[in-house]
C-alpha angles and dihedrals in degrees: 000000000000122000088242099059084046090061096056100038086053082045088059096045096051081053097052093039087047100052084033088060097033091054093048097050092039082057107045090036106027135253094305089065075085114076102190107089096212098048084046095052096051093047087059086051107047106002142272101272086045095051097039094041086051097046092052092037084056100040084046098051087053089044080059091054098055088048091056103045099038108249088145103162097049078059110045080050087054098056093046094054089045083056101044106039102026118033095025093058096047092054084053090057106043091047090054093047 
């Protein structure tokens, strides 16, 4: 498997794991568990799983983009701040709790 395909396939996860995580803690502490606004006031108008499920559909698709047409670093960069500053903190926050 190339590095490159790695880095996609770690981008998606982070997606999945992100909405995963968001969804879970939107549902047990409310709508302001999400900080992002816009995410927040899409989820008041069609639903959590709808605007979550949009929003990582969108972010992976572009994920995808850069994939296809080798902006590999703006990926890779991508992925590590997902992980960093999505899904880390929402495992920090699910082990405190």
């Amino acid at each position: 498997m190339s590095v490159r395909r790695l880095i996609l396939i770690l981008f998606i996860v982070t997606q999945v794991c992100d909405g995963l995580f968001t969804y879970v803690a939107v549902s047990t502490w409310g709508a302001h568990a999400e900080a992002n606004v816009l995410l927040s006031t899409w989820m008041a108008l069609v639903g959590p799983a709808a605007a979550l499920a949009g929003a990582k559909l969108i972010a992976t698709a572009c994920g995808i983009l850069l994939y296809v047409r080798r902006i590999d670093r703006p990926l890779a960069m991508a992925t590590m701040l997902y992980a960093g500053a999505a899904v880390l903190p929402w495992l920090i926050v699910f082990q405190t709790r």
